[in-house]
C-alpha positions as CSV (number, residue, x, y, z in Angstrom):
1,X,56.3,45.8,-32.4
2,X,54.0,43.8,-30.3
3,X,53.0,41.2,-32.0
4,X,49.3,39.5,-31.2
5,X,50.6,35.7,-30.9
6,X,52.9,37.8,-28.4
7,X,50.5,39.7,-26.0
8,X,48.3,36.7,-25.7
9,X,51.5,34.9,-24.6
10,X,52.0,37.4,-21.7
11,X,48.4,37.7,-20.9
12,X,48.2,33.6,-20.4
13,X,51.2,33.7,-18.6
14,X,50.4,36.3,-15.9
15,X,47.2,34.9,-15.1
16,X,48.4,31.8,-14.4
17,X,51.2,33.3,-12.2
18,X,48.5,35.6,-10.5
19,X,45.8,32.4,-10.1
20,X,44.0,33.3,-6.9
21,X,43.7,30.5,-4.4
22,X,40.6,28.7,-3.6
23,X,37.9,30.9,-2.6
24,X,37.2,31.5,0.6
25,X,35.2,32.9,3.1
26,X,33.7,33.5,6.7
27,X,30.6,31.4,6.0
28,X,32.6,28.2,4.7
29,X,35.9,28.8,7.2
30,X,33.3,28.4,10.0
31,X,31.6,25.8,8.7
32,X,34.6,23.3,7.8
33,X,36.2,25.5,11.2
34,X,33.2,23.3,13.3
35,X,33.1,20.2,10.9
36,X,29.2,20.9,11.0
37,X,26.7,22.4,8.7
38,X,23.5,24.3,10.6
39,X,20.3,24.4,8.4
40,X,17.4,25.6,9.3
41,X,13.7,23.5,8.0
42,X,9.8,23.7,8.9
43,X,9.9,21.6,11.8
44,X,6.3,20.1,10.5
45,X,6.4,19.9,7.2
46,X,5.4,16.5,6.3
47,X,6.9,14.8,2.9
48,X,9.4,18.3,3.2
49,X,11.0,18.4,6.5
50,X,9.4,16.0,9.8
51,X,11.5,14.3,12.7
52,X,11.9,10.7,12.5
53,X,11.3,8.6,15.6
54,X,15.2,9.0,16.4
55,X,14.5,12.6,16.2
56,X,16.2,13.3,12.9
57,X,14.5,15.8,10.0
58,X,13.8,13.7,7.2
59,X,11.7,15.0,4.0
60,X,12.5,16.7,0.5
61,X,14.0,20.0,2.0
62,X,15.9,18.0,4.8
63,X,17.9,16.3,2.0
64,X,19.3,19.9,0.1
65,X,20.6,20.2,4.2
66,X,22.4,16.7,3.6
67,X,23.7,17.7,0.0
68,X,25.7,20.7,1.3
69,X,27.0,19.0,3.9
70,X,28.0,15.9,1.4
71,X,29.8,18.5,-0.8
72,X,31.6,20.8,1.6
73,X,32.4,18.0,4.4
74,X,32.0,15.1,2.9
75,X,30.1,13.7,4.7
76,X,26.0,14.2,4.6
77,X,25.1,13.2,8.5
78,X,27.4,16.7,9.2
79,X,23.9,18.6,8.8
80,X,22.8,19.7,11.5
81,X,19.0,20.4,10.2
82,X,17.2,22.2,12.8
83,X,13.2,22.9,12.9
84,X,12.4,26.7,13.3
85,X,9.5,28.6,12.0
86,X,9.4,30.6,9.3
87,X,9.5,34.0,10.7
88,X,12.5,33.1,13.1
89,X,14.3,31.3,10.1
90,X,15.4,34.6,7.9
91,X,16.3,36.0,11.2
92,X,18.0,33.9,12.6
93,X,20.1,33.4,9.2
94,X,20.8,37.3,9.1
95,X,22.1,37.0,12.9
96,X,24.6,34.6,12.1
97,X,23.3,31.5,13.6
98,X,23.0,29.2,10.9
99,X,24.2,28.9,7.6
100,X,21.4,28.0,5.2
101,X,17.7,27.6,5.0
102,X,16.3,24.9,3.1
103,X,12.1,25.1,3.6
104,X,9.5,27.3,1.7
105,X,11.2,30.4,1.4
106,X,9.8,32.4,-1.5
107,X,12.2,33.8,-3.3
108,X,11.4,37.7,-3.8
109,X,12.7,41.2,-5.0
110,X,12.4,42.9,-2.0
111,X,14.0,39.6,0.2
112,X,16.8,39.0,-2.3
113,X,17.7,42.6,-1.9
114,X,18.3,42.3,1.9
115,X,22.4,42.0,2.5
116,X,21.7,39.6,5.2
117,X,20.6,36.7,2.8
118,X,22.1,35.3,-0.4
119,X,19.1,33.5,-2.3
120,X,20.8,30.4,-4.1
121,X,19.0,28.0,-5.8
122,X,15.3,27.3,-6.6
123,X,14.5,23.5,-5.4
124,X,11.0,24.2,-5.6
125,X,8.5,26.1,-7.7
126,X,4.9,25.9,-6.2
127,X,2.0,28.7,-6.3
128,X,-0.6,29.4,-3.4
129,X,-3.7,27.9,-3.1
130,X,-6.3,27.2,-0.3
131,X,-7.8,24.5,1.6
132,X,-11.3,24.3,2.9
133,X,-13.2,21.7,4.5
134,X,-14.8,19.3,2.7
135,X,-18.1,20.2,5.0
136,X,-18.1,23.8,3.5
137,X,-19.3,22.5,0.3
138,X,-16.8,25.4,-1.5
139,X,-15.6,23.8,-4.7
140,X,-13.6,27.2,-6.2
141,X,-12.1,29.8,-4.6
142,X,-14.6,32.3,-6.3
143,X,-17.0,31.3,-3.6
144,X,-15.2,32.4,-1.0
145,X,-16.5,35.8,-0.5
146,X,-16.8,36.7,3.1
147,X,-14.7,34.2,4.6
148,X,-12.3,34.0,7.3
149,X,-8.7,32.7,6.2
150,X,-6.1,31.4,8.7
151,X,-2.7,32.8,7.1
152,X,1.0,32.6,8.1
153,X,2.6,36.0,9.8
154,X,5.6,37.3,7.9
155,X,5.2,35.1,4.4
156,X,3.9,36.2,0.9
157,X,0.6,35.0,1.7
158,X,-0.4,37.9,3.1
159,X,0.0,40.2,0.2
160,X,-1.2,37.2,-2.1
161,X,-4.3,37.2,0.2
162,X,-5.1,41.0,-0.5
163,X,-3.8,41.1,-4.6
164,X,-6.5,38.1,-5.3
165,X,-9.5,38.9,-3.3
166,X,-9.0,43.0,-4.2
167,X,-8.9,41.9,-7.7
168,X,-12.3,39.8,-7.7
169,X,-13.9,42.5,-5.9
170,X,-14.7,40.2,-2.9
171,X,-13.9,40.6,0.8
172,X,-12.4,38.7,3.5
173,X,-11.2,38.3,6.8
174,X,-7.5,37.5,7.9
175,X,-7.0,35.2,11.2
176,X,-2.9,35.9,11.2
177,X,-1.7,33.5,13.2
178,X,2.9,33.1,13.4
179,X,2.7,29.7,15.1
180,X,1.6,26.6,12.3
181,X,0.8,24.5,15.0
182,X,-1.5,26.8,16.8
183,X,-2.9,28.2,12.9
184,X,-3.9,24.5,11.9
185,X,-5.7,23.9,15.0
186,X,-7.7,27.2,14.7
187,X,-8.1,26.2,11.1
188,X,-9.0,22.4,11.6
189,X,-11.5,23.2,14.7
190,X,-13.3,25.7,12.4
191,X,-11.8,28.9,14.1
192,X,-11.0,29.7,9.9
193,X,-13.5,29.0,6.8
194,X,-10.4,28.8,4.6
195,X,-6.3,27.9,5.3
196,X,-4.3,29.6,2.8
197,X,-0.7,28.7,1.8
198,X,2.0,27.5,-0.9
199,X,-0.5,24.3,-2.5
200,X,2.8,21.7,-1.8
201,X,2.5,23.1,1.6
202,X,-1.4,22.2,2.0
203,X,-0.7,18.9,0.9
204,X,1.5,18.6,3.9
205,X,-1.0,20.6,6.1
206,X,-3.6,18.1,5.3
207,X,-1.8,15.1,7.1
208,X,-0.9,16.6,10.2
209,X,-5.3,16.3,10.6
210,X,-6.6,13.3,12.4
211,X,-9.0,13.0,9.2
212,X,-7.3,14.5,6.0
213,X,-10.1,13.3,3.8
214,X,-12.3,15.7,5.5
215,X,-10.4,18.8,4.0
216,X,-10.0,19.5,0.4
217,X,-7.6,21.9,-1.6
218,X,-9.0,24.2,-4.1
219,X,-8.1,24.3,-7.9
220,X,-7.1,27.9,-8.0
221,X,-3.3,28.7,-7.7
222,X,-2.9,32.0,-7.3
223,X,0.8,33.4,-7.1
224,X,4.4,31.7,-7.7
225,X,6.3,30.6,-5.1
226,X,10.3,30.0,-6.2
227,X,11.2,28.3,-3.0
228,X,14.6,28.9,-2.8
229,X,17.8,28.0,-0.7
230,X,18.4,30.6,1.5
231,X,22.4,31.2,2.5
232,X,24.3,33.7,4.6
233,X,26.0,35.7,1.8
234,X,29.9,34.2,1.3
235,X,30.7,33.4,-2.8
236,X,32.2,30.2,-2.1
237,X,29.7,28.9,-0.1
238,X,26.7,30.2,-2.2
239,X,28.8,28.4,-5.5
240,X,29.0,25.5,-3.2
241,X,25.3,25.0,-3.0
242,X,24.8,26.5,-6.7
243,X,27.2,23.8,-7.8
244,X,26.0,21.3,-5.8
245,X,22.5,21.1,-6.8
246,X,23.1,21.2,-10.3
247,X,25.2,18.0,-9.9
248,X,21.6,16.7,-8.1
249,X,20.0,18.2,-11.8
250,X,22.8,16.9,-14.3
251,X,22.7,13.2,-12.4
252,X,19.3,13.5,-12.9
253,X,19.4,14.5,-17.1
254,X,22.5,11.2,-16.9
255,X,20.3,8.7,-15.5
256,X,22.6,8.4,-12.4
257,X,21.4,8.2,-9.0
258,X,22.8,6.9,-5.5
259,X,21.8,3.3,-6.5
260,X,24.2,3.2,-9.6
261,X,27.0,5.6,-9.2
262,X,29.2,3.2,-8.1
263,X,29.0,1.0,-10.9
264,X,29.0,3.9,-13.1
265,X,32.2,4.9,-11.3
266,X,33.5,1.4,-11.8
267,X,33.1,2.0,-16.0
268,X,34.0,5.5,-15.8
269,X,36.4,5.4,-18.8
270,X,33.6,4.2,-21.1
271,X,30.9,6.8,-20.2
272,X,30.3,10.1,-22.2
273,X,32.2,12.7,-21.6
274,X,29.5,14.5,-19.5
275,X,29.3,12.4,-16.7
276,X,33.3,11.9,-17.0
277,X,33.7,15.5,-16.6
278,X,31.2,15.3,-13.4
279,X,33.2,12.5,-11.7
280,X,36.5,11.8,-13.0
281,X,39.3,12.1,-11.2
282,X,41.0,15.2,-13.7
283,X,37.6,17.0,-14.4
284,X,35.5,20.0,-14.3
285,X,34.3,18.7,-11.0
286,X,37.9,18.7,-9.5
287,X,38.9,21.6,-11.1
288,X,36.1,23.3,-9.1
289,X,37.3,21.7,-5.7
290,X,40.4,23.4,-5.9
291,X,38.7,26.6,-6.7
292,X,36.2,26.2,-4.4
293,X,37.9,24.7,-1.4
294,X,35.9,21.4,-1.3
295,X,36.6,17.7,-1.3
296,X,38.2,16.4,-4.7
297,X,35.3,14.1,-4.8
298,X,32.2,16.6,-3.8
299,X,30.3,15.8,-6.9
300,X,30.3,11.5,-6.8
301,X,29.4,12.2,-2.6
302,X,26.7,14.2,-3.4
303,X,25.3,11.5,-5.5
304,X,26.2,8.6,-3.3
305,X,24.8,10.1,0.0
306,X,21.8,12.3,-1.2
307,X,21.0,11.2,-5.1
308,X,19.6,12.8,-7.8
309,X,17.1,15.3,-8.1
310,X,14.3,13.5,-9.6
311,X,15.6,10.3,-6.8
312,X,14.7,12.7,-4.0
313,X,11.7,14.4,-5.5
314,X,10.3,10.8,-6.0
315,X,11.2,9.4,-2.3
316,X,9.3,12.0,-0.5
317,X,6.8,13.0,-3.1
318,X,6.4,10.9,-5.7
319,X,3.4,8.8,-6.8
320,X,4.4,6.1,-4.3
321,X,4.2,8.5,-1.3
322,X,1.1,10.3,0.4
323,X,1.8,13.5,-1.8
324,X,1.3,11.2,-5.2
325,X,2.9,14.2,-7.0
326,X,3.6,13.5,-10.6
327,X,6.5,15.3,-11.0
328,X,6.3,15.4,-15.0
329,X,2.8,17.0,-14.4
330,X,4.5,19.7,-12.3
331,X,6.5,23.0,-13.2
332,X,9.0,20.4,-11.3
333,X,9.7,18.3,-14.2
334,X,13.3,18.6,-16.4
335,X,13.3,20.9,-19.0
336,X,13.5,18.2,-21.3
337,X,9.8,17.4,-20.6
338,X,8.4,20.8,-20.5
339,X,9.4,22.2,-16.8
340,X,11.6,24.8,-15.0
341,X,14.5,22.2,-13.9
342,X,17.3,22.4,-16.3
343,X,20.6,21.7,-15.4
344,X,23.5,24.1,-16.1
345,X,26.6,22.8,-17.8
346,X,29.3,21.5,-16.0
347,X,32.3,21.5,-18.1
């Protein structure tokens, strides 16, 4: 007779002699096979993704570019984050020409369901507003019956647009315009009454003017936005960046950023076991290199060269910054204070 103490036995044992590998897959064998990481951003987004005076994307979405590249390479300055709009972006994902998109990409049913794209992460949760100008005198968006709204080819807006203004019973007129740069001019000349868009996204808007102050974004928010990362479809790769961000998350619950990791590293045998699973050198963390195919140390990179959640929320649009955001104010904030940020277990 088989006895149960017995068939667990065997079971154990041949899964540990049939253990796969590490994962693999075409997405992360070409990006480790060109020591390079391409990621796609809004080239103007300011706060989320600009060009520096040297030329290099810095902003909020710029830095989930850096974190993949910090946890598959090593080695964050191995993104290469390249500005393209948002109608080339998905595309140019689907052709094989980048790996990931980190920008405002609206996670949807109808988008998730497209082979070409593996949605991975939310980094983001926003809802779409409008912005008029101050001169219009417009202080809701009920008032806006009749008006003429500058919108973004290709994106959710669009359908947003035509859900909230059929639903008040009040009519508009689209000015559909695929370039940003040419739909904020026609916008900020007067070409549109209204500029429609995710409400993070008008904050941005607003600075690229040569007089911000004289525009002014309306209290209404009327869809969600999930803005998502975006990744040609490979399991490691899309664990990779799963993984990797909730490090970003769990760092953030831990009270551990880039300024003190290495002095939590330094007292590592005297912290809780939840952050010694996340960095020791035997842990979950390491555990999931092997599986996963990345650097022993992936998580404690991640950390060092990109920080925490809330550290990169706060550096490019925090109170101190020309967004001001508040992030305990916004659907942003950890779970433990009321929002949609909570960290999965690493363990």
């Amino acid at each position: 007779m088989t006895t149960f103490k017995s068939l667990v036995t065997a079971t154990a044992s041949s899964l540990v002699l049939g253990a796969a590998p590490a994962l693999a897959g075409p997405v992360m064998d070409d990006i480790k096979a060109k020591d390079s990481l391409i990621c796609l951003v809004s080239p103007t987004a300011p706060g989320f993704s600009v060009p520096d005076s040297q030329g290099v994307f810095q902003g909020f979405n710029a830095d989930f570019c850096r974190m993949a590249a910090a946890a598959i390479l090593g080695d964050a300055s191995k993104a290469d984050i390249r500005g393209v709009g948002f109608s080339d972006s998905m595309k140019t994902i689907v052709a094989g020409e980048a790996h990931m998109g980190s920008r405002s990409i609206t996670r949807t049913g109808t988008r998730d369901a497209d082979e070409g794209l593996a949605f991975v992460a939310t980094t983001f949760f926003d809802g779409q507003g409008f912005m008029v100008p101050r001169s219009l005198g417009v202080a809701s968006a009920a008032e806006l019956d009749g008006a003429s709204v500058c919108a973004e080819d290709g994106s959710t807006t669009l359908l947003n647009i035509a859900d909230w203004f059929g639903a008040k019973g009040m009519s508009y007129r689209v000015e559909n315009i695929a370039d940003k740069t040419a739909r904020l001019e026609a916008f900020f000349s007067g070409k549109c009454d209204v500029y429609a868009s995710d409400v993070t996204a008008l904050s941005a808007d607003r600075q690229l003017s040569d007089t911000p102050g004289d525009f002014v974004i309306l209290p209404e928010v009327i869809s969600n936005e999930p803005l998502t990362l975006v990744a040609r479809p490979d399991q490691a790769f899309e664990a990779a960046l799963f993984w990797s961000f909730q490090v970003m998350l769990n760092a953030d619950s831990l009270g551990i950023s880039s300024a003190n990791i290495d002095e939590i590293m330094s007292q590592l045998d005297q912290k809780t076991p939840a952050v010694q699973r996340m960095f020791g050198a035997d842990s979950a963390t390491t555990d999931m290199a092997a599986k996963l195919g990345l650097p022993a140390d992936w998580a404690y990179q991640v950390v060092k060269q990109v920080g925490s959640y809330g550290e990169v929320f706060d550096r490019h649009l925090g109170a101190d910054t020309p967004f001001g955001l508040v992030r305990a104010t916004t659907p942003n904030a950890h779970a433990a204070d009321g929002g949609l940020m909570y960290p999965f277990p690493i363990r």
